[in-house]
C-alpha positions, -999 to 999 in steps of 0.1 A, spaced: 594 -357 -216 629 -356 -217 642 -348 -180 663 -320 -190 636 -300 -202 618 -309 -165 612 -281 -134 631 -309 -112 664 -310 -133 663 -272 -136 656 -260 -100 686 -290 -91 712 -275 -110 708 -240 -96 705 -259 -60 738 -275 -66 754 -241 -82 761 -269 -111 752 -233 -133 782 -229 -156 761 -208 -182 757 -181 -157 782 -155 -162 769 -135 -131 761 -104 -150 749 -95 -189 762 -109 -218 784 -82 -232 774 -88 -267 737 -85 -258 752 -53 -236 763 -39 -266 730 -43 -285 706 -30 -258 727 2 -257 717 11 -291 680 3 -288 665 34 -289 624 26 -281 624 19 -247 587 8 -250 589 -25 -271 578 -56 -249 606 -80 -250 608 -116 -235 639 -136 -226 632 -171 -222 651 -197 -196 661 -165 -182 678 -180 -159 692 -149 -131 682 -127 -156 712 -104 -157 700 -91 -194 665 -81 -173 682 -62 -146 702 -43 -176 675 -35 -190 651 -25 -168 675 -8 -150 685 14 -185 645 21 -184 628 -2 -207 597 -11 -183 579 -37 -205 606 -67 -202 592 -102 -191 609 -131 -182 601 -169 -183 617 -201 -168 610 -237 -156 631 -231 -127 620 -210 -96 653 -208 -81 666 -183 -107 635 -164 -108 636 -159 -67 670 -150 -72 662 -121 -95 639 -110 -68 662 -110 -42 683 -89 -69 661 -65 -85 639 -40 -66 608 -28 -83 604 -51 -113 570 -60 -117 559 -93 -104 536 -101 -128 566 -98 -156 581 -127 -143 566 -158 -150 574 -193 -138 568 -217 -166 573 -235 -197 582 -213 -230 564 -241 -250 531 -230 -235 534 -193 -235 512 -177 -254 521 -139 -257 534 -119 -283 566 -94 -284 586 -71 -300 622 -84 -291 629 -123 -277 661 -122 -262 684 -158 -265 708 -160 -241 711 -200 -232 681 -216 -240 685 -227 -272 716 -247 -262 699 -262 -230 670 -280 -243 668 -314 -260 684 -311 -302 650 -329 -309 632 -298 -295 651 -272 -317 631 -267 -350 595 -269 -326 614 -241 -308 625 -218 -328 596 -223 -346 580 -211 -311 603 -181 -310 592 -168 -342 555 -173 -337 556 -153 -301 570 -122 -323 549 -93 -332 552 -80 -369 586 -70 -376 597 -84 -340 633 -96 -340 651 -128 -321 682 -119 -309 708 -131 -289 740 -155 -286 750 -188 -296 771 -215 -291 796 -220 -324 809 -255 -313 799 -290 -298 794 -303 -264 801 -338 -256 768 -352 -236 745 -319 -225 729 -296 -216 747 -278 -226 745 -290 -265 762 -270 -289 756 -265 -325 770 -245 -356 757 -221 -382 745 -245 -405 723 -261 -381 711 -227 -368 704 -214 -403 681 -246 -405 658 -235 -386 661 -198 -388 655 -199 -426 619 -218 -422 602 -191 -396 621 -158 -401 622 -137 -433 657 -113 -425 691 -131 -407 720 -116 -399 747 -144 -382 779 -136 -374 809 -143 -351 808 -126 -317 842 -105 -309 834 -92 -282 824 -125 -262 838 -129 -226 871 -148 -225 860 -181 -221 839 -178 -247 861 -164 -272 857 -174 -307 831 -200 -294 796 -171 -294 778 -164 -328 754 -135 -324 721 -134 -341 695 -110 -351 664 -127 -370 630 -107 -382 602 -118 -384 
């Protein structure tokens, strides 16, 4: 197993506050899409949650049926520490490769462009076989390379790849309303199952 995608490496990053990713609250794109979901019933999942800012959003907006996942304990306890009353047994401390529920709505916020490239087609193949009928990937994506990793970058050509082979309906497009940072660097993506 490649280290990066190991507990150790995680749970040392967030020890070290070596967590560039974390923007300390929602991703406003996602923001933007959560405030027009409607059904606050669906069961979504965000994987490599990391603090789990998009959680917090949403469970504090009233959708009670949001679970979380990640390698890392650090980031989980920290949500804790964060969130009052989310349901224990809605955060789980594990690997997204060996999950075995189904959702409604998988949330991509960073995983994607923190595991191994080799892992990318097994895991968005993953993603789309976690997904109820009609459930939808959504989320935020890196439009441009890193040197060395995680993170790794990628583009819409790769993403498209593997979108293509497990989801039926994508819709890919340039973020513009991205932090500032992350300006012209953010594709947002909505894929159906």
């Amino acid at each position: 197993m490649s280290e990066h995608l190991s507990e150790e490496f995680w749970s040392k990053r967030y020890q070290e506050g070596n967590t560039g990713w974390d923007l300390g609250a929602a991703s406003p794109p996602l923001v933007q899409y959560f405030d027009q979901l409607a059904n606050k019933e669906i069961t979504v999942l965000i994987p490599g949650c990391g603090n789990a800012y998009e959680a917090e959003y949403l469970y504090k907006k009233g959708f009670k049926n949001v679970f979380l996942i990640d390698i890392a304990k650090e980031p989980l306890n920290n949500f804790y520490e964060r969130v009052e009353g989310f349901p224990k047994e809605h955060v789980i401390h594990g690997d997204i490769f060996e999950h075995e529920s189904r959702y409604d709505l998988i949330i991509e916020q960073t995983l994607f462009c923190a595991i191994d490239p080799v892992l990318r087609e097994n895991y968005i193949h993953k993603i789309g076989s976690m997904l109820n009928e009609g459930g939808k990937y959504v989320g935020v994506l890196f439009e441009r390379h890193f040197d060395g990793g995680p993170p790794y970058g990628g583009d819409r050509e790769e993403y498209l790849l593997y979108l293509n082979k497990n989801f039926k309906s994508i819709h890919l497009e340039k973020c513009y309303n991205s932090i500032g940072p992350r300006s012209n660097y953010e594709l947002f993506m909505i894929a159906e199952v």
